[in-house]
py3Dmol code that shows the C-alpha trace and the ligand (Angstrom):
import py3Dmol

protein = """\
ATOM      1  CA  UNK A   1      78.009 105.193  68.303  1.00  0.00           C
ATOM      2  CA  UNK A   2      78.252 104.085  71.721  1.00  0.00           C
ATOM      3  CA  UNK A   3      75.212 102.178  73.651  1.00  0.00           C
ATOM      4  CA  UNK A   4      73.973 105.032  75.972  1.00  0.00           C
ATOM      5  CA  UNK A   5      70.869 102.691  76.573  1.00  0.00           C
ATOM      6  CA  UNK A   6      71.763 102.206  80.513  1.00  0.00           C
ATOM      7  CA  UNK A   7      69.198 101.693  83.238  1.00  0.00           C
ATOM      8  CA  UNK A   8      69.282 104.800  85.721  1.00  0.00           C
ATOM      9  CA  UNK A   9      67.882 108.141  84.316  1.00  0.00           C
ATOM     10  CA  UNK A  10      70.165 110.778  83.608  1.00  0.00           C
ATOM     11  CA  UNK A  11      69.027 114.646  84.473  1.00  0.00           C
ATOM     12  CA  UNK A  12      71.018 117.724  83.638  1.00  0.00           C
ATOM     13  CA  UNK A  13      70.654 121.214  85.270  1.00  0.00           C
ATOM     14  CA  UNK A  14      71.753 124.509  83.939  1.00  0.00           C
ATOM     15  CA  UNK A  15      71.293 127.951  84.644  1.00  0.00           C
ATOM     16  CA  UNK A  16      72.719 131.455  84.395  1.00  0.00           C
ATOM     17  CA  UNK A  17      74.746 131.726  87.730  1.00  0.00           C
ATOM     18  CA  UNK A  18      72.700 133.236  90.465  1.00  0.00           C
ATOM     19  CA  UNK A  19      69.392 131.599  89.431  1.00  0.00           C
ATOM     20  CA  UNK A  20      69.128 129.303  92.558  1.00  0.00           C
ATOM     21  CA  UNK A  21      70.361 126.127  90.730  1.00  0.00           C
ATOM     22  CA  UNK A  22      72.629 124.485  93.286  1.00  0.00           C
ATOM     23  CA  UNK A  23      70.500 124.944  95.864  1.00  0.00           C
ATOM     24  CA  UNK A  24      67.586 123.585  93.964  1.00  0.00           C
ATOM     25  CA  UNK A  25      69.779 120.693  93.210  1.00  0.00           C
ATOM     26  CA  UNK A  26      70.993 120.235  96.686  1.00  0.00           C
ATOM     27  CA  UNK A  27      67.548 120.321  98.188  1.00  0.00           C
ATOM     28  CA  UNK A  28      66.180 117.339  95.988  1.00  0.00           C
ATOM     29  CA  UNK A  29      68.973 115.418  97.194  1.00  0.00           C
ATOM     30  CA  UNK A  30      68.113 116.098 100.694  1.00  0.00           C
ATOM     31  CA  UNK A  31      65.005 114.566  99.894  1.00  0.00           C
ATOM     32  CA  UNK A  32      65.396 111.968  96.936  1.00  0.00           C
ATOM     33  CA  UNK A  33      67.993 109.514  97.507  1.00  0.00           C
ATOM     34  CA  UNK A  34      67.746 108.041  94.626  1.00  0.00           C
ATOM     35  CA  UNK A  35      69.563 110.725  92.325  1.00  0.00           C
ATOM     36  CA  UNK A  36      73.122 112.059  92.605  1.00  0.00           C
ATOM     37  CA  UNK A  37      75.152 114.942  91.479  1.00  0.00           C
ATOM     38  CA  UNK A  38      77.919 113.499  89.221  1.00  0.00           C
ATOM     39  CA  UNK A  39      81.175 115.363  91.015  1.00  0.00           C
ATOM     40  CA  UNK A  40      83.018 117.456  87.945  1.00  0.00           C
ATOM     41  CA  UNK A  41      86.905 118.129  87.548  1.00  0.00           C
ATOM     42  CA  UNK A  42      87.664 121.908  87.000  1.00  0.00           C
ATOM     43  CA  UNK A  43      90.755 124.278  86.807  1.00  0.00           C
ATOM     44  CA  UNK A  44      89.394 127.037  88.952  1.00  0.00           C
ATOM     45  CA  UNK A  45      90.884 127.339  92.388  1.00  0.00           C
ATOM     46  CA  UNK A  46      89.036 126.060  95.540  1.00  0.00           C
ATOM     47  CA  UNK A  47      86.336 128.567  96.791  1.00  0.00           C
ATOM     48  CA  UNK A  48      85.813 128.989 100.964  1.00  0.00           C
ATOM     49  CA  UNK A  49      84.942 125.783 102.389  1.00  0.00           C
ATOM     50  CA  UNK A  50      84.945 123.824  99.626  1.00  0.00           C
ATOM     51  CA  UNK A  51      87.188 120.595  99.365  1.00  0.00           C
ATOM     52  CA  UNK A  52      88.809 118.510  96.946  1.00  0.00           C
ATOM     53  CA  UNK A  53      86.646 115.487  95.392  1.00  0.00           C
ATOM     54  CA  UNK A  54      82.937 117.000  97.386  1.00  0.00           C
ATOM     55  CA  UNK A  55      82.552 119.935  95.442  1.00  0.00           C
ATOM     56  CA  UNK A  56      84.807 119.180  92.466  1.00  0.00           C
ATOM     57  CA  UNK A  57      87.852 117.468  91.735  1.00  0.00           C
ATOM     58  CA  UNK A  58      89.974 120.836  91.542  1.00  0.00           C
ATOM     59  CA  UNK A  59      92.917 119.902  88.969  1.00  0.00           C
ATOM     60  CA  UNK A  60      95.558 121.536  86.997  1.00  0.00           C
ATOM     61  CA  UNK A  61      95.246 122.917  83.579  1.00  0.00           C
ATOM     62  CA  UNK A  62      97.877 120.382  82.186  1.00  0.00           C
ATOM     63  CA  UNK A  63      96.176 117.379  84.270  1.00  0.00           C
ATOM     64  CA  UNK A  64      92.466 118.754  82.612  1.00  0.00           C
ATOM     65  CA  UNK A  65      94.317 119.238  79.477  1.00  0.00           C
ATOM     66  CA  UNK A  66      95.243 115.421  79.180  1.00  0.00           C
ATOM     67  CA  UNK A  67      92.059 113.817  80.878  1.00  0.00           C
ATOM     68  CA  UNK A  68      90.326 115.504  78.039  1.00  0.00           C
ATOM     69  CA  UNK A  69      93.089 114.271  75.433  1.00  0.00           C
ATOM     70  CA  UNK A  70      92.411 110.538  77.159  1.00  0.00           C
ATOM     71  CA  UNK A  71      88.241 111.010  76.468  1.00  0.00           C
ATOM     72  CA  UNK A  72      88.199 110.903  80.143  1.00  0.00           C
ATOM     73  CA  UNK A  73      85.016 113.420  80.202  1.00  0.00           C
ATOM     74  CA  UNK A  74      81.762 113.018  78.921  1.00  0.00           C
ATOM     75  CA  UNK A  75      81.336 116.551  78.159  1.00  0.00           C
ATOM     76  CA  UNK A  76      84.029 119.593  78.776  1.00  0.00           C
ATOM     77  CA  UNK A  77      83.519 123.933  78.567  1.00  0.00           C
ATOM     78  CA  UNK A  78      85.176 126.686  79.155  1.00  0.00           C
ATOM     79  CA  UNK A  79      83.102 128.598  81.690  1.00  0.00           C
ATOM     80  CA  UNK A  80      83.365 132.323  83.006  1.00  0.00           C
ATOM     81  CA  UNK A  81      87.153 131.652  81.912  1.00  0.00           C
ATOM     82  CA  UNK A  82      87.942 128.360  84.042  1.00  0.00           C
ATOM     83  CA  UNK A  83      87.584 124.768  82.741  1.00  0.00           C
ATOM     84  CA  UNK A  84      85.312 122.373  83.880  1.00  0.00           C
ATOM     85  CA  UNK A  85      83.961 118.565  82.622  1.00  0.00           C
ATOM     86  CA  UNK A  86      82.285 115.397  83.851  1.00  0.00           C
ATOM     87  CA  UNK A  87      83.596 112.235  84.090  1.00  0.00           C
ATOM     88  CA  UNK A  88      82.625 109.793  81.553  1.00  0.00           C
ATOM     89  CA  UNK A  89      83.048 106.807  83.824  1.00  0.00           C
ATOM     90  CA  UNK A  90      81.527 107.597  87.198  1.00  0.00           C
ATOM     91  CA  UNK A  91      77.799 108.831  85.102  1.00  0.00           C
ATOM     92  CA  UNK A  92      78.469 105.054  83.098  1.00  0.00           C
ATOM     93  CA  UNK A  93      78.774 103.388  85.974  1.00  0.00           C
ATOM     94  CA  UNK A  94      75.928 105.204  88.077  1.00  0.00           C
ATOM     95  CA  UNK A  95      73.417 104.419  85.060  1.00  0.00           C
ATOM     96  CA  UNK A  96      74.750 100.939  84.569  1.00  0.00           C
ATOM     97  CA  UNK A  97      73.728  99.767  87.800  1.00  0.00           C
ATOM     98  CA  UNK A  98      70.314 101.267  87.682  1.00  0.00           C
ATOM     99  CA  UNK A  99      70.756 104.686  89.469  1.00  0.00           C
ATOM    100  CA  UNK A 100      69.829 108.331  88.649  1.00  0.00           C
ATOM    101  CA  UNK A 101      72.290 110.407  87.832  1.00  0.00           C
ATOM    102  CA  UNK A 102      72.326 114.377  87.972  1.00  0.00           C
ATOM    103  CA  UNK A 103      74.276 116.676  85.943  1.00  0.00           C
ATOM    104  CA  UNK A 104      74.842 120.370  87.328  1.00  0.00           C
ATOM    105  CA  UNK A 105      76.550 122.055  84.216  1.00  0.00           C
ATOM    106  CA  UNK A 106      76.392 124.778  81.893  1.00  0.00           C
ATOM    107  CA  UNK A 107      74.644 124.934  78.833  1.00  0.00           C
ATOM    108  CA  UNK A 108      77.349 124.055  76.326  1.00  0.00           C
ATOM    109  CA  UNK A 109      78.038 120.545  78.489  1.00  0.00           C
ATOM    110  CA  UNK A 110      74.363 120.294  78.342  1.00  0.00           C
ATOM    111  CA  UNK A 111      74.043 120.549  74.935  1.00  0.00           C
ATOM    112  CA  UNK A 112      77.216 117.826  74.436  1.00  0.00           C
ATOM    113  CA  UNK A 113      75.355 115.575  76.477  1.00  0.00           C
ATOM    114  CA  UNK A 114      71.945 115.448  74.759  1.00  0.00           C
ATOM    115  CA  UNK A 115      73.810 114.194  71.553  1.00  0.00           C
ATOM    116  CA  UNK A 116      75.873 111.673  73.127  1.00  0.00           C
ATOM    117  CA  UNK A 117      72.690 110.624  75.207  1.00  0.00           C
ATOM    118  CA  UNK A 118      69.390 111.933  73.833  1.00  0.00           C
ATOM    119  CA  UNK A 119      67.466 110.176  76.473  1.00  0.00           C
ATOM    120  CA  UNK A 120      68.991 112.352  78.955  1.00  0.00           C
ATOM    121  CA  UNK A 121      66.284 115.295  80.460  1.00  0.00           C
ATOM    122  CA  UNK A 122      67.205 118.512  80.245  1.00  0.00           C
ATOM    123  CA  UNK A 123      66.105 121.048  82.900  1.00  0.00           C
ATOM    124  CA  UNK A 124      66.898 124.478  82.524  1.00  0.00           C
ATOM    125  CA  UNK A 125      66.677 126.957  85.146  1.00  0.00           C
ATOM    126  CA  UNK A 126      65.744 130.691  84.854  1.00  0.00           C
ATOM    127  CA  UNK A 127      65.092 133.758  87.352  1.00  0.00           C
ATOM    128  CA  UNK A 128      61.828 135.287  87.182  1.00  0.00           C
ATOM    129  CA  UNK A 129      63.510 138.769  85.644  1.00  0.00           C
ATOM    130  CA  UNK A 130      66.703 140.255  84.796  1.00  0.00           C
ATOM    131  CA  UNK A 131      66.056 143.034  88.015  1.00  0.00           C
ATOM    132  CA  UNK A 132      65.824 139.700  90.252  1.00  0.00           C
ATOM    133  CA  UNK A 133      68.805 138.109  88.976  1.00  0.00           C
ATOM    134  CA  UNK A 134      70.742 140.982  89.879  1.00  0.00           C
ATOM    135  CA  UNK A 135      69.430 141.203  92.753  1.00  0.00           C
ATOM    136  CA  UNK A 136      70.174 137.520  93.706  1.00  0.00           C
ATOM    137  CA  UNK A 137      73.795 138.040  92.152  1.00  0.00           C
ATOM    138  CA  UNK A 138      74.438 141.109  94.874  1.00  0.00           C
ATOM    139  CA  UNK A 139      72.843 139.679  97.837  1.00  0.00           C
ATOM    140  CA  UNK A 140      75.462 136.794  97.386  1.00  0.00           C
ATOM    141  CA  UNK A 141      78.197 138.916  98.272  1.00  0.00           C
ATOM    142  CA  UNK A 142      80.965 136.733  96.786  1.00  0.00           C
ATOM    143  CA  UNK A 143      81.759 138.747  93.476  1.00  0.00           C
ATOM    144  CA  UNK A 144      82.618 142.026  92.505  1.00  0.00           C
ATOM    145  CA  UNK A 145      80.505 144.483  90.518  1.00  0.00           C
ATOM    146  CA  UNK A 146      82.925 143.408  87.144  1.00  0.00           C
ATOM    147  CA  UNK A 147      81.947 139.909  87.855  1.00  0.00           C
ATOM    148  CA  UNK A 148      78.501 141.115  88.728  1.00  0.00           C
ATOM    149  CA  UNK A 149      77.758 142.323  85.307  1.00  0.00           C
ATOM    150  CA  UNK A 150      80.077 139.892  83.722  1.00  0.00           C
ATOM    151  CA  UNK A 151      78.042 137.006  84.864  1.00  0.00           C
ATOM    152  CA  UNK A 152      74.534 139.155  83.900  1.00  0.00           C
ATOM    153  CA  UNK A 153      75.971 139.581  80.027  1.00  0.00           C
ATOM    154  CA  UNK A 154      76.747 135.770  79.710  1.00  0.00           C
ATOM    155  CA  UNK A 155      73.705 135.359  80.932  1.00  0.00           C
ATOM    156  CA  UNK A 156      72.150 136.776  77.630  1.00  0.00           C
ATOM    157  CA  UNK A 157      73.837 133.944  76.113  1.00  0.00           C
ATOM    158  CA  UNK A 158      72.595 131.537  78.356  1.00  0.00           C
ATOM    159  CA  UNK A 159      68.983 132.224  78.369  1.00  0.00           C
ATOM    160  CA  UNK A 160      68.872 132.367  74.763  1.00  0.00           C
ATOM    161  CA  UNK A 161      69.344 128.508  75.199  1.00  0.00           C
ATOM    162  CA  UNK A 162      66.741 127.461  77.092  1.00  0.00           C
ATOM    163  CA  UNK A 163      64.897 126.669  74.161  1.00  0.00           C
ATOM    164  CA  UNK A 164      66.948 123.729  73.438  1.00  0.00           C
ATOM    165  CA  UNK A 165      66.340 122.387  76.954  1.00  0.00           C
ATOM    166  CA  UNK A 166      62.880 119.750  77.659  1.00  0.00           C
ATOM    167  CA  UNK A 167      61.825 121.321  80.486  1.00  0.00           C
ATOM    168  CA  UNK A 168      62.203 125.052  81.997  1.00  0.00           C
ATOM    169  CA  UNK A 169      61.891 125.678  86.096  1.00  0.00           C
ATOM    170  CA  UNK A 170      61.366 129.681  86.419  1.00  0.00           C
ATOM    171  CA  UNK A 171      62.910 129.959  89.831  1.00  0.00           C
ATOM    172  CA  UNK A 172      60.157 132.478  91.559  1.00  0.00           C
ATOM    173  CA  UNK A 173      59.444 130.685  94.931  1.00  0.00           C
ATOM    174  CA  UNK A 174      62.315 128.341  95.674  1.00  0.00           C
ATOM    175  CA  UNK A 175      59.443 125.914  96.845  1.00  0.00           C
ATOM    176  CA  UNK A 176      57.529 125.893  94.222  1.00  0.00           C
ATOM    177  CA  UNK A 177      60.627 125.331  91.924  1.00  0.00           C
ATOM    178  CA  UNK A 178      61.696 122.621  93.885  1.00  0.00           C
ATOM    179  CA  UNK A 179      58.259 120.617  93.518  1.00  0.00           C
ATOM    180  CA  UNK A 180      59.169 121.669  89.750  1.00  0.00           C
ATOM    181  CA  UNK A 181      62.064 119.650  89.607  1.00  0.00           C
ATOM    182  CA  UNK A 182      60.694 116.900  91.658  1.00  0.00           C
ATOM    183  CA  UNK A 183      58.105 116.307  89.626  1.00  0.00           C
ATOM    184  CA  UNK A 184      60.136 116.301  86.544  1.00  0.00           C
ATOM    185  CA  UNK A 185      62.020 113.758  87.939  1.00  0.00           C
ATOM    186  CA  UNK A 186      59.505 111.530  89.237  1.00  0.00           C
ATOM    187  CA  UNK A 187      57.503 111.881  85.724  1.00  0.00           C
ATOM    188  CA  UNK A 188      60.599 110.792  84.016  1.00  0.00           C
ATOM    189  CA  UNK A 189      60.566 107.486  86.126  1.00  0.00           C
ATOM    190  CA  UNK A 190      57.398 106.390  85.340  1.00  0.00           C
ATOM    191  CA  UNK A 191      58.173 106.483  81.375  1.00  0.00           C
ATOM    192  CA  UNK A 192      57.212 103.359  80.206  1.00  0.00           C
ATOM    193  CA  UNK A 193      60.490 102.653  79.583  1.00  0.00           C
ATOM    194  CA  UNK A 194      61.531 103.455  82.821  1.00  0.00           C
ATOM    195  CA  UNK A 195      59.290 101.601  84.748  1.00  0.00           C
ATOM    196  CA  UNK A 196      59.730  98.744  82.469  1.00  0.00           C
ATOM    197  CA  UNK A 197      63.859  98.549  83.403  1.00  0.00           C
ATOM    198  CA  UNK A 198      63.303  99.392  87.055  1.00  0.00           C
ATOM    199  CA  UNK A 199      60.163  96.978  87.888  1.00  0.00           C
ATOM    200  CA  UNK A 200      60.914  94.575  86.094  1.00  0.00           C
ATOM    201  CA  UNK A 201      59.813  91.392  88.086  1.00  0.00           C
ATOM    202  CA  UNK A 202      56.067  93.417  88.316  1.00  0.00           C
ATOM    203  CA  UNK A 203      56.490  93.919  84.565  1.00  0.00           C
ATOM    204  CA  UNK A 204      57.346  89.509  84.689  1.00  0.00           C
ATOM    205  CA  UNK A 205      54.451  88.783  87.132  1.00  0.00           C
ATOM    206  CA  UNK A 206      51.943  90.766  85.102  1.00  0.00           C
ATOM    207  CA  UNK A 207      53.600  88.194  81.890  1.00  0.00           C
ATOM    208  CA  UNK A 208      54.538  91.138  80.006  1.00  0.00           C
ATOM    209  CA  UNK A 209      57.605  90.160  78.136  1.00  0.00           C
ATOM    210  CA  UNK A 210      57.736  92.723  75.256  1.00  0.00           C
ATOM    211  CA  UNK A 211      62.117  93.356  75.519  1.00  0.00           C
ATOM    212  CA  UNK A 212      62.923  96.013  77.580  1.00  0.00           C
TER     213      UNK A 212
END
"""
ligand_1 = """\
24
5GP
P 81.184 127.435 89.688
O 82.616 127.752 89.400
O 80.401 128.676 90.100
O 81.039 126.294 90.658
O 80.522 126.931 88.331
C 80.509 127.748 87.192
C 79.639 127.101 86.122
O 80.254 125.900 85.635
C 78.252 126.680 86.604
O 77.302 127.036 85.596
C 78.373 125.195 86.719
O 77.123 124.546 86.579
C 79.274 124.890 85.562
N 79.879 123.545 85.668
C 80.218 122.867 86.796
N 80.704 121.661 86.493
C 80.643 121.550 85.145
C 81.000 120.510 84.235
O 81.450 119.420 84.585
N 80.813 120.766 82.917
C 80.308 121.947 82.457
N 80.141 122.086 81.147
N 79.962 122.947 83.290
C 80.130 122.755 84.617
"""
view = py3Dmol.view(width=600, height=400)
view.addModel(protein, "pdb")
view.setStyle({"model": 0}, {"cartoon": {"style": "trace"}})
view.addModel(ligand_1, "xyz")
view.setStyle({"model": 1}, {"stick": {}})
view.zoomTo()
view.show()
């Protein structure tokens, strides 16, 4: 098995679509500089304003096809029909040099990652109640009422995951979520181990030499 035992702190989000997670996520990067979203490839076609290599990497099925074949992704799914997966390298290279690094997948990614790194905290993201999540799904505007109740039946599926997750946000008052996730965050840096890697010339001065 691989060493997975990098510095930086690696946090994983998932949620049944229409839960509030990207905006969650985007709002404790407006605040927390110190974590970032990994940037995933997929097969699905650009949405509105969204551009190549912010969002995702948009790619081909035969390109996807043969990144996976190469073990280019850390973790890879099939979601609501269109393929998606994280690069392997970028998240290494993030958490090698100390940095946090924030996964915003589904829960069969999720699940991937936790064996590969069972370190990594797992944060999953639910609406207060089915009539909510609808609701939430419909004020969007963006699918139709197929998708609509498409989305709300993998959803089923979705939520019956949760348990496998460390922590669970229920997504009530966006603000009150969000100082959810922020704390989960900041708790997860002060670990010992955590602490120990990131301070370490504190961890020198106080003579504790114990390997990291
Ligand atoms: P959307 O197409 O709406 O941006 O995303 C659809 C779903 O795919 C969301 O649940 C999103 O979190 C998930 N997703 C995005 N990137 C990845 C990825 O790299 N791996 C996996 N497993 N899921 C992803």
């Amino acid at each position: 098995m691989q060493n997975t035992d990098f510095p930086g702190n690696l946090y994983v989000v998932a949620a049944p679509s229409g839960a509030g997670k990207s905006s969650l996520v985007r709002a404790l990067m407006e605040v927390d500089s110190g974590v970032r979203a990994s940037i995933s490839h997929t097969t699905r076609a650009p949405r509105g304003q969204e551009v190549d290599g912010r969002e995702y990497h948009f790619v081909d099925t035969e390109r996807f096809a043969q990144m996976a074949a190469d073990g280019q992704f850390l973790e890879w799914a099939q979601v609501h029909g269109n393929r998606y997966g994280t690069s392997r390298q970028a998240v290494i290279d993030r958490l090698a040099k100390g940095e946090d690094a924030l996964l915003e997948i589904d829960y069969q990614g999720a699940l991937q990652v936790k064996q590969i790194f069972p370190q990594a905290v797992l944060v999953f993201v639910m609406p207060p109640s089915w009539e909510e999540l609808r609701a939430r799904l419909e004020r969007r505007g963006e699918d139709s009422t197929d998708t609509i109740e498409q989305r709300l039946l993998n959803a089923r599926t979705e939520l019956a995951q949760a348990k496998s997750f460390d922590y669970v946000i229920i997504n009530e008052l966006f603000e009150r979520a969000l100082f959810d996730l922020k704390t989960i965050v900041h708790a997860q840096r002060l670990k010992y181990a955590s602490q120990r890697r990131a301070k370490a010339d504190t961890f020198a001065a106080l003579h504790i030499t114990d390997p990291e």
